[in-house]
Backbone as numpy.savetxt, mean C-alpha at the origin, in Angstrom:
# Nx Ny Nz CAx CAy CAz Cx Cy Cz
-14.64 19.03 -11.78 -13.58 18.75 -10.81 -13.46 19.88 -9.79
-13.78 21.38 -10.34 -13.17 22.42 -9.36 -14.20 22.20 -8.74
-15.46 22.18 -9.13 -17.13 22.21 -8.13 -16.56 21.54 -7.14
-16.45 20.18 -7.48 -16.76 18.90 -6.57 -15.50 19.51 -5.70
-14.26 20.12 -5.87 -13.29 20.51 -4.80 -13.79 21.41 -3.87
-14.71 22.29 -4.93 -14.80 23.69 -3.74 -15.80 23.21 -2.76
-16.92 21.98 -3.30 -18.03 21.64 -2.31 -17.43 20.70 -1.34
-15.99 20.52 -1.38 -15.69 19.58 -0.43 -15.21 20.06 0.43
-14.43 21.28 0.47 -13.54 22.47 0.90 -14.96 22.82 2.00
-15.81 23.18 1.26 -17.40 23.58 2.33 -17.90 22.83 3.25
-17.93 21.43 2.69 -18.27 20.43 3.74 -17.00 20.35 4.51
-15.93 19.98 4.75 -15.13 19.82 5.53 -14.48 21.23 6.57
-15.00 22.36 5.93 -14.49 23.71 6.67 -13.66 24.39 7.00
-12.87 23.49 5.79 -11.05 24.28 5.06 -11.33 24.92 4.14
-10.11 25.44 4.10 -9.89 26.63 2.94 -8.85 25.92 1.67
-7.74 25.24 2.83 -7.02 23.95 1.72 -7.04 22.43 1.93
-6.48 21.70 1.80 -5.54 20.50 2.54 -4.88 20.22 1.68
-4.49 18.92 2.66 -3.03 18.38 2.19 -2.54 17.73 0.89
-3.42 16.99 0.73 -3.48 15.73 -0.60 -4.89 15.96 -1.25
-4.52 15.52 -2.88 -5.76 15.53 -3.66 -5.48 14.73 -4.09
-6.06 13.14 -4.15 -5.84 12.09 -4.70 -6.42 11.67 -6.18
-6.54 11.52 -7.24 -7.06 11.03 -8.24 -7.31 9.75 -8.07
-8.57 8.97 -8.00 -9.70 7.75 -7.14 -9.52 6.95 -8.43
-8.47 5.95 -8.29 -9.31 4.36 -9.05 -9.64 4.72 -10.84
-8.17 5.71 -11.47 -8.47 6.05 -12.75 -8.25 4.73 -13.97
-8.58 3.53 -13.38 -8.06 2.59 -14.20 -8.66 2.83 -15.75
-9.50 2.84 -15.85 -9.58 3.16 -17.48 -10.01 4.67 -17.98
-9.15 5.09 -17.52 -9.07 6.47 -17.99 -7.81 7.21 -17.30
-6.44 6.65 -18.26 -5.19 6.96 -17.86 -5.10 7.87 -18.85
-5.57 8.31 -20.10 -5.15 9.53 -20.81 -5.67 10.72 -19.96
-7.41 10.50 -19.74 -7.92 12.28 -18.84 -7.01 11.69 -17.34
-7.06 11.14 -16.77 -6.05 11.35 -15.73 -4.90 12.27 -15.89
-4.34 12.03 -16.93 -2.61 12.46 -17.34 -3.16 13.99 -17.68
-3.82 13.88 -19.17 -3.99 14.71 -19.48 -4.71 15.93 -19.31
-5.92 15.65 -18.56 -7.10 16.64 -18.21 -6.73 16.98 -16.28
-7.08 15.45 -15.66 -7.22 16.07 -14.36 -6.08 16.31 -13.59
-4.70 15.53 -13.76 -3.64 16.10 -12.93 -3.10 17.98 -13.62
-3.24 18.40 -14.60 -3.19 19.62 -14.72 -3.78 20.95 -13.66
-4.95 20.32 -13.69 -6.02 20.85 -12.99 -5.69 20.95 -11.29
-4.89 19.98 -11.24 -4.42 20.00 -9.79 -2.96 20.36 -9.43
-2.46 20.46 -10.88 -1.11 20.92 -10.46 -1.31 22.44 -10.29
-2.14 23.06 -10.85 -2.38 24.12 -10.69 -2.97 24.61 -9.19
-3.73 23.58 -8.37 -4.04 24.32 -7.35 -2.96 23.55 -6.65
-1.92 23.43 -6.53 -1.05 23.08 -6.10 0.44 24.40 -6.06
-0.20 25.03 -7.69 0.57 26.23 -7.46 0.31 27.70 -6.62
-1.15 27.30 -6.99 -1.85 28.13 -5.69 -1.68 27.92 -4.42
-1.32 27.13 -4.09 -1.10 26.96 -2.60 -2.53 26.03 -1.72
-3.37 25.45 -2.60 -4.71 25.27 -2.64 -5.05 23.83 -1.66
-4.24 22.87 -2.39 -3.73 21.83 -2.30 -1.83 21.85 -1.74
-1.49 20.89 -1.10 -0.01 20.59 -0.63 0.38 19.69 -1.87
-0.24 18.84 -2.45 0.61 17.77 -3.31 -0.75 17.44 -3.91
-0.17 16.87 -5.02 -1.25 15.61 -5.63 -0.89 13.93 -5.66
-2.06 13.76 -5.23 -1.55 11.79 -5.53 -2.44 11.50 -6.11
-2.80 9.63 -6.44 -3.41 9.16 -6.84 -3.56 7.73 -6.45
-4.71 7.30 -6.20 -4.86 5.83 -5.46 -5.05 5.04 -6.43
-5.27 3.51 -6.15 -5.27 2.83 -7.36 -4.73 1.01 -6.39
-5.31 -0.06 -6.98 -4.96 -1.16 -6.57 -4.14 -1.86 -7.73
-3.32 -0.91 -8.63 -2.53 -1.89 -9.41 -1.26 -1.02 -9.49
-0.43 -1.44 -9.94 1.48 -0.62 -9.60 1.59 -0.06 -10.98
0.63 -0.79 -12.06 1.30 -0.49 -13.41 1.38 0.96 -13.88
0.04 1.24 -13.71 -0.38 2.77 -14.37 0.00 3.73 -13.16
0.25 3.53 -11.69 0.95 4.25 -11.16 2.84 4.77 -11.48
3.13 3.53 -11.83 4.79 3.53 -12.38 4.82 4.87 -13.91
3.92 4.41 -14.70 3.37 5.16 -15.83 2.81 6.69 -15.28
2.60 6.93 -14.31 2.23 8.21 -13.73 3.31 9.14 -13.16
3.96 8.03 -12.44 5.40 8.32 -11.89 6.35 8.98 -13.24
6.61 7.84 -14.32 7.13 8.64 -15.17 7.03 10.03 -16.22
5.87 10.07 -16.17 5.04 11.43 -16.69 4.57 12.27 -16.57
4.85 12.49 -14.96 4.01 13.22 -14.13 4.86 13.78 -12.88
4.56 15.43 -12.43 5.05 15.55 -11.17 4.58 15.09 -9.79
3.96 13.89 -9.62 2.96 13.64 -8.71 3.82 13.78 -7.33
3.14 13.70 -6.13 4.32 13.90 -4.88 3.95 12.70 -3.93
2.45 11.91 -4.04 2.49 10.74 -3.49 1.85 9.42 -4.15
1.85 8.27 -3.82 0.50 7.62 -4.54 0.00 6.87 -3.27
-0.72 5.88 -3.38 -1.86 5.08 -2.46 -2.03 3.86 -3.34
-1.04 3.12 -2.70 -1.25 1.80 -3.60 -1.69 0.84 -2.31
-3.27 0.16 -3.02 -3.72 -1.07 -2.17 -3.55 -2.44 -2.67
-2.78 -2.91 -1.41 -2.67 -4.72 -1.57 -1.80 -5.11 -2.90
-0.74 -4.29 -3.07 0.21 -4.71 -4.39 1.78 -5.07 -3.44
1.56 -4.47 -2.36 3.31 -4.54 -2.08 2.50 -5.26 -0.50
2.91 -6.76 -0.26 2.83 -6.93 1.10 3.70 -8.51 1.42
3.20 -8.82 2.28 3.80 -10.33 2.25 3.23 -11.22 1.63
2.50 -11.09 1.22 2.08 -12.27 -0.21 2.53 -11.85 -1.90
2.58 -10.52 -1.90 3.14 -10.33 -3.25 4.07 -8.50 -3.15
4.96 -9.00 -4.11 5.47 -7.68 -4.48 6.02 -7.37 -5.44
5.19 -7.55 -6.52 5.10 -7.15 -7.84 5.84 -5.87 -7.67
5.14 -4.74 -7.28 5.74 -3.88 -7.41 7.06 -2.98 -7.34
7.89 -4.09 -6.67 9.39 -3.76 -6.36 9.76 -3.81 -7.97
9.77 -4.29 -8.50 9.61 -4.23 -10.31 10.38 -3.00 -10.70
9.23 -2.41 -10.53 9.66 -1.09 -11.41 9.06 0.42 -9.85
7.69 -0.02 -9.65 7.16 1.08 -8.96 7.71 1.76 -7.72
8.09 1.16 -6.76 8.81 1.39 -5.86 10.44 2.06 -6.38
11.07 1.14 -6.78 12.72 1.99 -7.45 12.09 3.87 -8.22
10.79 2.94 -8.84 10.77 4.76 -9.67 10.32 6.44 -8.48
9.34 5.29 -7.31 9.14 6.33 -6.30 9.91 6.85 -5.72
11.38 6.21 -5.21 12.61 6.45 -4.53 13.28 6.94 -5.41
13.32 6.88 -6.20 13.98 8.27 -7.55 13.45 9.61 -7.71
12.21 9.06 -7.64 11.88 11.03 -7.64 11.41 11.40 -6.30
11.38 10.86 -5.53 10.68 11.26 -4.01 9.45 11.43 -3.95
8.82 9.89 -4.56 7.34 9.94 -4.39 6.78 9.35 -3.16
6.40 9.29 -2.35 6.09 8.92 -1.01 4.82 8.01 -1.32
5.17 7.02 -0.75 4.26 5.44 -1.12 3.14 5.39 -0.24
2.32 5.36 0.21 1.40 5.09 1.27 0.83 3.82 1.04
0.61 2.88 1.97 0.18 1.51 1.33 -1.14 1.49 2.24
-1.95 0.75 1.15 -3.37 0.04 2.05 -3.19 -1.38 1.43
-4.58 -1.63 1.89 -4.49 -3.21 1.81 -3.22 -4.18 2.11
-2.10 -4.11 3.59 -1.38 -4.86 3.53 -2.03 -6.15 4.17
-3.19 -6.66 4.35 -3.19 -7.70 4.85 -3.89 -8.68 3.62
-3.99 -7.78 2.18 -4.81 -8.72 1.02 -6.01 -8.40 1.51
-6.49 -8.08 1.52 -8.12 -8.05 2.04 -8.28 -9.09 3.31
-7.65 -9.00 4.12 -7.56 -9.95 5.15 -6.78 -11.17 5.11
-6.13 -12.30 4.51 -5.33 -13.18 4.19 -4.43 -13.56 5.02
-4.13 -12.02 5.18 -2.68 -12.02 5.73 -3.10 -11.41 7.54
-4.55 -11.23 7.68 -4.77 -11.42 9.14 -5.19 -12.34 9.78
-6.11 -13.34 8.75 -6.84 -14.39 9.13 -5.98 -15.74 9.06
-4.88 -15.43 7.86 -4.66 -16.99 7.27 -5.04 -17.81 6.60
-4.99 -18.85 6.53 -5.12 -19.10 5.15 -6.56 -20.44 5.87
-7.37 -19.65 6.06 -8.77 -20.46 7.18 -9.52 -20.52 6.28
-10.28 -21.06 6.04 -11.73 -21.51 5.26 -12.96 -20.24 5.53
-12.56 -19.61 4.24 -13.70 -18.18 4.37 -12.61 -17.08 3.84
-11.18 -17.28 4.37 -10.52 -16.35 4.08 -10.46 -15.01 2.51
-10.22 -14.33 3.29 -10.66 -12.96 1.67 -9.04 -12.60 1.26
-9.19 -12.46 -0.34 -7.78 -11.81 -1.05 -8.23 -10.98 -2.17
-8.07 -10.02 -2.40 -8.83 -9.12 -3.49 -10.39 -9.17 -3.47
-10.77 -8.71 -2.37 -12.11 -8.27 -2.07 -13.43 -9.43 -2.70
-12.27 -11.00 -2.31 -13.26 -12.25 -2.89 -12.49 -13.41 -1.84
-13.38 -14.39 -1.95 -12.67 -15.68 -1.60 -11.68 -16.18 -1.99
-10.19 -16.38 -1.37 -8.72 -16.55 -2.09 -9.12 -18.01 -2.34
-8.41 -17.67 -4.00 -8.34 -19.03 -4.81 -7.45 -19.89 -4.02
-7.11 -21.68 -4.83 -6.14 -22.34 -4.04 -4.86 -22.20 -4.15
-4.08 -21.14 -5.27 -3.26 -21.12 -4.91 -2.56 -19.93 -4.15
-3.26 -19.37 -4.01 -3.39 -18.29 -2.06 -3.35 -18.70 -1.32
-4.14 -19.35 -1.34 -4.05 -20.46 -0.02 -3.09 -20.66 0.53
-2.61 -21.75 -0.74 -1.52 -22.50 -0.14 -0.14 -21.79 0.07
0.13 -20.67 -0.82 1.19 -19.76 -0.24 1.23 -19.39 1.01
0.27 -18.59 1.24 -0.25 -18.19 2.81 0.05 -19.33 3.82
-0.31 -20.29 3.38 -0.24 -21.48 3.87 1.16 -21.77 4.65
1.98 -21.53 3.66 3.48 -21.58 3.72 3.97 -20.70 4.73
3.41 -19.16 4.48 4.25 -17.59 5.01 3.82 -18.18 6.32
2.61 -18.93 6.93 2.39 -19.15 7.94 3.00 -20.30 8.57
3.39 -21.26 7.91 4.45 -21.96 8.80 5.51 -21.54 9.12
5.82 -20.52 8.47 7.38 -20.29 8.80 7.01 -19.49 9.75
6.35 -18.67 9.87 6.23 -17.28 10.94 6.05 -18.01 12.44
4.98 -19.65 12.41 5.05 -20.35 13.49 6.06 -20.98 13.82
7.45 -21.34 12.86 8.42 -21.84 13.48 9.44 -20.51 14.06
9.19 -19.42 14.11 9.45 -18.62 14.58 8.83 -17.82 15.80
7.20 -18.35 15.82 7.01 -17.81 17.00 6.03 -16.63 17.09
5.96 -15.81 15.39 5.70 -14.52 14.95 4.06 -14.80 14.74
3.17 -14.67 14.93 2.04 -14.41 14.40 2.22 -13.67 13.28
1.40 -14.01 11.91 1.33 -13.95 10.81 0.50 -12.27 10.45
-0.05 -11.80 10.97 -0.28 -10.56 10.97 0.80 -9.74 11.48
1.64 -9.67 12.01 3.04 -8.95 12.72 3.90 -9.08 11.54
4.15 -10.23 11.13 4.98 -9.94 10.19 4.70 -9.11 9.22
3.19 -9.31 8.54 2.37 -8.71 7.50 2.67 -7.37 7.61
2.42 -6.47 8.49 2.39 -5.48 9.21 3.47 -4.67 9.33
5.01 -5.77 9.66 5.93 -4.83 9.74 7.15 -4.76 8.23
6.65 -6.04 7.11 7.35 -6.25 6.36 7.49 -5.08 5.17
6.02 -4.42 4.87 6.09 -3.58 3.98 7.22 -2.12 4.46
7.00 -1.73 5.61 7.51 -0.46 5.69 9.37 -0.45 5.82
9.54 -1.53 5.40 11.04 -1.99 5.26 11.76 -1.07 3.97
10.58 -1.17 3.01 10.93 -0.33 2.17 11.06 0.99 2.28
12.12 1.58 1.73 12.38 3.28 1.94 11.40 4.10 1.21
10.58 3.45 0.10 9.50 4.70 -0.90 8.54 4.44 0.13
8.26 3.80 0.94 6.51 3.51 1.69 6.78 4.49 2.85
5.98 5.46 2.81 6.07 6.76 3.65 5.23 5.92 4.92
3.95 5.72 4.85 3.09 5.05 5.99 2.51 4.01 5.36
1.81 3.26 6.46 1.16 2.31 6.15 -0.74 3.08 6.45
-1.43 2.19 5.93 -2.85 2.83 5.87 -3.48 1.72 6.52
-3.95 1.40 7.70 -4.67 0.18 8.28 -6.02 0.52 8.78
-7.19 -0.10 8.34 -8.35 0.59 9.15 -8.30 -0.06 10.24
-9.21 -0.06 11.32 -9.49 0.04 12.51 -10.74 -0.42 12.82
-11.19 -1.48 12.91 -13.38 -1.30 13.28 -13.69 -0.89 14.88
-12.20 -1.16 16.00 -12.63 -0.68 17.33 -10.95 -0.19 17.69
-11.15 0.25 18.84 -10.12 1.12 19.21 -8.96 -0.23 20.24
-9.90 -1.70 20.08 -8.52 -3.04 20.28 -8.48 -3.58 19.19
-8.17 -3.12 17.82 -8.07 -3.24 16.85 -7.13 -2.61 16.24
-7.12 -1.24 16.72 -6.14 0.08 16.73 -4.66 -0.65 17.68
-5.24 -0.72 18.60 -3.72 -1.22 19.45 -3.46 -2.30 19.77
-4.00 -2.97 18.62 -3.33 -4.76 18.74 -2.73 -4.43 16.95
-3.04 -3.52 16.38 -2.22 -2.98 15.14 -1.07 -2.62 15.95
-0.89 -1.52 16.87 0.63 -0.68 17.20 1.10 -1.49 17.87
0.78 -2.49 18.58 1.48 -3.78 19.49 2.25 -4.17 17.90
1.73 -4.49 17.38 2.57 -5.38 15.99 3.56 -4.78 15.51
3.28 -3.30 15.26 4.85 -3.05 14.62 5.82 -2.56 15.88
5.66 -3.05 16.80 6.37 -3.15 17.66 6.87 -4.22 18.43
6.37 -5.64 18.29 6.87 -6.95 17.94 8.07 -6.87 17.62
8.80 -7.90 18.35 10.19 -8.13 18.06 10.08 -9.18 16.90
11.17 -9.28 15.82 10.85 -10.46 15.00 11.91 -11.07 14.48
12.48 -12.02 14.43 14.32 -12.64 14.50 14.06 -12.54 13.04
15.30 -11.99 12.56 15.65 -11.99 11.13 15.75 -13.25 10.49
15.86 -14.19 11.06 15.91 -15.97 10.69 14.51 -15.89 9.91
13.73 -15.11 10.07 12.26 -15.49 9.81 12.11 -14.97 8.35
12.77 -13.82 7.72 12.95 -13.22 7.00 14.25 -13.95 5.70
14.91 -14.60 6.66 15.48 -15.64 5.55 15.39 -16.59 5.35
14.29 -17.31 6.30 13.55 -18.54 5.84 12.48 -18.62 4.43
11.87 -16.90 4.70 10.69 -16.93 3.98 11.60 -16.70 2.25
12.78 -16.27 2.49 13.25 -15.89 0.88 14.23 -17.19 0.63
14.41 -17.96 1.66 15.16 -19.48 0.91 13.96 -20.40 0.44
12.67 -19.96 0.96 11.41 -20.74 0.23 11.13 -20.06 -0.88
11.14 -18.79 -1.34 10.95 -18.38 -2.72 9.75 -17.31 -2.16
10.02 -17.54 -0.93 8.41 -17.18 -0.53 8.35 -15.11 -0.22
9.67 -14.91 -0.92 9.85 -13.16 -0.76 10.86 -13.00 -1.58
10.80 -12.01 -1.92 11.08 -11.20 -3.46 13.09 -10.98 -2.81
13.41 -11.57 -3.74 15.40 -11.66 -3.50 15.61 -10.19 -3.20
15.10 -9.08 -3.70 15.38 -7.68 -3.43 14.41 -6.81 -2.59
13.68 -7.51 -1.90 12.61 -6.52 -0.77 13.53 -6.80 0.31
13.62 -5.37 0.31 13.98 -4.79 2.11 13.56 -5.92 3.36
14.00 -6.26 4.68 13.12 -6.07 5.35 13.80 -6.09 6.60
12.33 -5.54 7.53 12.96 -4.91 8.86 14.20 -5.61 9.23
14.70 -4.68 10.16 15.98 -4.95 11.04 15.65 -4.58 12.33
């Protein structure tokens, strides 16, 4: 772990940064806990590192990290968006308790929630089954009786929440980049937001914009 830090420290041509994330520890939540966040809390006391996080595409073993751990951010992909939010559950309430700062990727599902619910469409890095579909299906009528393109909403619904520090969106060109910042800057009538939770179609306790 220290190698692979100090050779990264070399390639990049710092001395510290900001975040040290622990990558995708799904089956290996004991050396996570036990072996490698030590290791980083320590260069954290050094001054080496700013914080430690940990990425991961599921809420469970992050919530489980949250409780056992001093962590200061996580990187959760495609668990909290407009198609699902499992994670208001438990993970989110436990981040806003200790001041863990949320960073989200994957809010569009692996695309779903940019494309719609079109023939080809992707949800967990595969072809969305039918009943994706047809949800999507749904989030998208309502967003058209409103007017909203279905990526705008996608876009501006997660950061409603108070634990989601940023959102994480890639980019493949630079009108890609600013047809992203056009969106969370979209106006969007709150009617749209209580249409989608009198359909069942959003979690009775998720935030959302104002």
């Amino acid at each position: 772990m220290l190698r692979s830090f100090e050779e990264s420290l070399q390639r990049l041509g710092l001395e510290r940064v900001d975040i040290l994330h622990i990558h995708d520890p799904d089956e290996y939540y004991r050396e996570a806990l036990d072996v490698v966040f030590p290791v980083l809390a320590d260069l954290r006391r050094q001054g080496v590192i700013r914080a430690v996080g940990a990425g991961m595409n599921q809420w469970g073993m992050l919530a489980d990290f949250a409780r056992n751990a001093d962590f200061d951010c996580f990187l959760l992909a495609g668990r909290y968006t407009l198609l699902e939010q499992g994670a208001l559950d438990e993970l989110l309430p436990l981040c806003e308790e200790k001041d863990i700062g949320v960073f989200l990727g994957g809010v569009f599902n692996s695309g779903i929630l940019a494309t719609g619910a079109s023939p080809g469409a992707k949800y967990n890095y595969a072809d969305a089954p039918p009943e994706v579909l047809e949800k999507v299906s749904r989030i998208e009528a309502v967003c058209a009786r409103h007017d909203v393109p279905l990526h705008v909403a996608a876009l501006q619904f997660p950061l409603a929440h108070p634990a989601i520090s940023s959102l994480v969106v890639g980019a493949r060109s630079t009108e890609e980049m600013q047809a992203n910042m056009a969106a969370l800057w979209t106006a969007i009538p709150e009617d749209l937001w209580e249409e989608l939770r009198a359909e069942g179609l959003l979690h009775e306790e998720a935030p959302v914009p104002l």
